[in-house]
N, C-alpha and C positions, 0 to 999 in steps of 0.2 A: 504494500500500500504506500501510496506516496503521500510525504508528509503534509500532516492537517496545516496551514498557512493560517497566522495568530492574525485575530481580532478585537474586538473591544466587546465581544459580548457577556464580559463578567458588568461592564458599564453600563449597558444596554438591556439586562435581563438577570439579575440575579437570578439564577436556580436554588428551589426551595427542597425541599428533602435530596437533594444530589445522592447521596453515597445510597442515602434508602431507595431510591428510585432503581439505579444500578443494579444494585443485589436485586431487587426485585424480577428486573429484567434476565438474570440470571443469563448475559450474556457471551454466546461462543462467538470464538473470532472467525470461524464460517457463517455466522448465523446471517439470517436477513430480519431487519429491525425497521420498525414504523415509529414516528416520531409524531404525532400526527396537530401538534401546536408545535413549530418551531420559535417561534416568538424569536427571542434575538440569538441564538444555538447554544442556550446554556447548560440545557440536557440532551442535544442532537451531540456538540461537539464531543465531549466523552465518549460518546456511545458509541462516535466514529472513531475515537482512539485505541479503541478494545478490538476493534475489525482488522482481520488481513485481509481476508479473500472475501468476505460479507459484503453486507450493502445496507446500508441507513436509507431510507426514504424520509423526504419529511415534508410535512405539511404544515401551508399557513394563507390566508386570502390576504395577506396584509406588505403590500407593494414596497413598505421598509423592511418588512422582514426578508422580502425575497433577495434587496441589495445586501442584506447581512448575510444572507447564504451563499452570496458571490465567495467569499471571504473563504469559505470549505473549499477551497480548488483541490477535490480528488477524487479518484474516478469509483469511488468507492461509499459516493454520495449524492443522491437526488434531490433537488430540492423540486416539490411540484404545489402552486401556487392556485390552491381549490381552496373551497370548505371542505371542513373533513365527513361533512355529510356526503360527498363523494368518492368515501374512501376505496371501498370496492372497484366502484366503476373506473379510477385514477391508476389503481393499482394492478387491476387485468391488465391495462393498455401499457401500460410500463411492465407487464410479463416478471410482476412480481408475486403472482400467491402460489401458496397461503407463504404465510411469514412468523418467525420465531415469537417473537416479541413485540407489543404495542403499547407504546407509553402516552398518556392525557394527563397534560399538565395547563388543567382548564382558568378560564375566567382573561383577566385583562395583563401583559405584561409590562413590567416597569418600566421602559419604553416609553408603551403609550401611556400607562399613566402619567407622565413626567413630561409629556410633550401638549403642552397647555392648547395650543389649536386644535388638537383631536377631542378634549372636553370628557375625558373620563375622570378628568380630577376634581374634585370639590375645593384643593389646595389654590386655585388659579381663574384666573378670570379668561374668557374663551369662548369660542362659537360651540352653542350646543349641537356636538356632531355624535359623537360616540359608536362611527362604523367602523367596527373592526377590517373590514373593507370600507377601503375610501373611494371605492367606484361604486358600490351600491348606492341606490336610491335614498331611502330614506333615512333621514336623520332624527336625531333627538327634537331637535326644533321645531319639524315637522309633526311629530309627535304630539307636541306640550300643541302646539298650533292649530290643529286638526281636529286631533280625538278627540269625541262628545268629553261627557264630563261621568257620565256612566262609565266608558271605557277607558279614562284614567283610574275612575277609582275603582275599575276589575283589575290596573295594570299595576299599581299602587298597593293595591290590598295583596293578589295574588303573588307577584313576584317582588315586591320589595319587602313584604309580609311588616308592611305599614300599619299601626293600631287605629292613627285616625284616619286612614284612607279616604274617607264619603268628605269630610271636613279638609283634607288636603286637597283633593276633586274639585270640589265648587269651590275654595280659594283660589286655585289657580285656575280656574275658569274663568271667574270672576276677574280676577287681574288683567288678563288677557284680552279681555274686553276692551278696558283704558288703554293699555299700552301693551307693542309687541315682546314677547320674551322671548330672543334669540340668544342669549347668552349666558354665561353661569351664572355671573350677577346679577342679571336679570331674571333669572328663577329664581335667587336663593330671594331676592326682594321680593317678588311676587309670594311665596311662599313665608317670610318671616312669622306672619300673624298665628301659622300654626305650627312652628317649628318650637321644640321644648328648649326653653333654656337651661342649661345647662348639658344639653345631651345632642347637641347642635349636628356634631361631627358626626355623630352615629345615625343621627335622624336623615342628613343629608345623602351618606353611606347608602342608604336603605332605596331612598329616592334615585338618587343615581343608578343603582344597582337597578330598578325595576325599569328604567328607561331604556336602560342599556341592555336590559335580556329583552326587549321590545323590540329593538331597533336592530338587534342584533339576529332575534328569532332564536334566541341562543337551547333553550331544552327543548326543543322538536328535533332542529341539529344535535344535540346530542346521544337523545334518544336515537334518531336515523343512526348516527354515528357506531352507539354500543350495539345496535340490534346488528350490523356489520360484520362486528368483530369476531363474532361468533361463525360465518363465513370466511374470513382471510386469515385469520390465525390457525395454525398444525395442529393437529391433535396434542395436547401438552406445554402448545404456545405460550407466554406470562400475558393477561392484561393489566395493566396497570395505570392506573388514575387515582390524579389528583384532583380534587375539588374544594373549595372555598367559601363556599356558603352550603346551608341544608339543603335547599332546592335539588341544586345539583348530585350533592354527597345521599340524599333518600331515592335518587333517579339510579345512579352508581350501584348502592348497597341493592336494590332492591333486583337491578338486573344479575348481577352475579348470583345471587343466592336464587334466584329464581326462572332468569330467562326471559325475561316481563318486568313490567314497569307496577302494575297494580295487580290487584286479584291474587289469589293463591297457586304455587306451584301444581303444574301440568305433574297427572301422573299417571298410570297404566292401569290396567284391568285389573292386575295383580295390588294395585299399591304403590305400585315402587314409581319414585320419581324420575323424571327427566328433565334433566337441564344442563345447560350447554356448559356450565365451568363449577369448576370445585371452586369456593372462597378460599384461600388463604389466609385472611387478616380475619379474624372474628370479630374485633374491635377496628376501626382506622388507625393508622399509624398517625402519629402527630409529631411536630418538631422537636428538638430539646429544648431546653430554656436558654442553651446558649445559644443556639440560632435564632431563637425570635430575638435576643437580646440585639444580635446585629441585623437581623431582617425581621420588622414590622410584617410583612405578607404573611409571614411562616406563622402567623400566631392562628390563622382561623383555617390552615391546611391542615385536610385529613385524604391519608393515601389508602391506598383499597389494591386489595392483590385477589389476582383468582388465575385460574391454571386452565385453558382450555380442555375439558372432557375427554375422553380417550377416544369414546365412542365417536363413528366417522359423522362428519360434520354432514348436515344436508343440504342437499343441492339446491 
């Protein structure tokens, strides 16, 4: 393999559980590995350091991550620039399945949080965008702009799992009205009258968060994503995901242990169950107290391991 060429993506992307992630992958250096957020290659690049003869695939819709992936000049690394809702479809055509190991290291990277024009930060003042693709359609702004006041506080309640939801809804409805809210500061003003004080940061977190799985579509994509994996992963393959909020980490937990998203495990005539992966983690793995000491992210990550089934995967 020729040598991985150094970049700034420890600047760009801190990686959160790194060495847990790794082991988890239980990576051979024949293996073929899916990466499927490359975000700025803070757990792609390892993963390609472990490879001779293997091959890293990695995924990301987000036009700076793909100039980050310039940066891996080796032939022993694809960078392919989807959603990872098209992981299957992305991965025939590149005549890569099934594959060893799949790593999801979900939610928004330090990056873009940190890069105030794309608007995933509550830290900065910014055009409300928050496309993880910045060639899709719609944005944040569009959102707060648009949406009755019904389907904020479904977006508000359900995905930012908001307390006053219906009370954040017609406030910012209301505001809307008087003057446009295209920007951070201009949401966070439109909204002050029902934001708690004292709990500001959290409350906004919350709001952000539920605009941002809106704009993003982000657990449908997921969901499409994990029901996949159970298709392109070997009999024994590792899955592995991280996730950062409950939304995500109840979608995760509930597909490994069961194969589905809701309802009870499928089972046979006999009894006996079927489902496409053994769990691994009984509990989620979580940071130590010294990495969240130096990474803030690491505090609300929980990792989830499962093992692809032996039994042959269906067509």
């Amino acid at each position: 393999m020729s040598a991985v060429q150094p970049t700034n993506s420890a600047a760009y992307h801190r990686p959160v559980m790194l060495a847990e992630c790794l082991q988890a992958l239980e990576i051979q250096p024949d293996g073929r590995y899916v990466d499927v957020t490359f975000g700025g290659g803070g757990h792609s690049r390892p993963i390609l350091e472990k490879l001779t003869t293997g091959h890293l695939y990695s995924f990301d819709q987000d036009a700076d991550a793909e100039q980050e992936a310039a940066a891996l000049a080796s032939p022993n690394f694809t960078f392919i620039r989807a959603n990872f809702r098209d992981l299957q479809q992305e991965l025939a055509a590149h005549g890569a399945l099934p594959v060893d190991g799949l790593l999801a290291d979900l939610g928004v990277s330090s990056h873009q949080f940190d890069t105030a024009e794309r608007g995933f930060s509550t830290r900065f003042d910014g055009p409300l965008d928050m496309r993880m693709d910045p060639d899709a359609d719609r944005t944040a702004a569009e959102v707060v702009a648009e949406y009755s006041e019904a389907e904020l506080h479904r977006i508000f309640g359900m995905y930012g799992e908001v307390t006053n939801a219906r009370t954040l809804a017609n406030t910012l409805a209301t505001a809307r009205r008087g003057q446009a809210v295209r920007t951070i500061g201009e949401l966070k003003k439109a909204i002050a009258p029902c934001t708690p004080r004292g709990k500001e940061n959290k409350y906004l977190a919350q709001v952000f968060q539920a605009l941002r799985i809106e704009v993003n579509d982000e657990l449908a994509a997921l969901q499409e994503m994990l029901l996949q994996t159970a298709q392109v992963l070997r009999p024994g393959g590792r899955l592995v995901v991280m996730s950062y909020h409950s939304l995500e980490d109840r979608l995760v937990k509930n597909f490994m242990a069961k194969g589905k998203f809701f309802g009870d495990v499928e089972k046979d005539f006999y009894g006996h169950q079927h489902t496409p992966f053994t769990v691994l983690t009984r509990r989620p793995v979580e940071a130590s107290a010294a990495e969240v000491a130096e990474n803030s992210r690491a505090r609300s990550a929980k990792l989830r391991i499962a093992e692809r089934s032996q039994e042959k995967a269906k067509s």
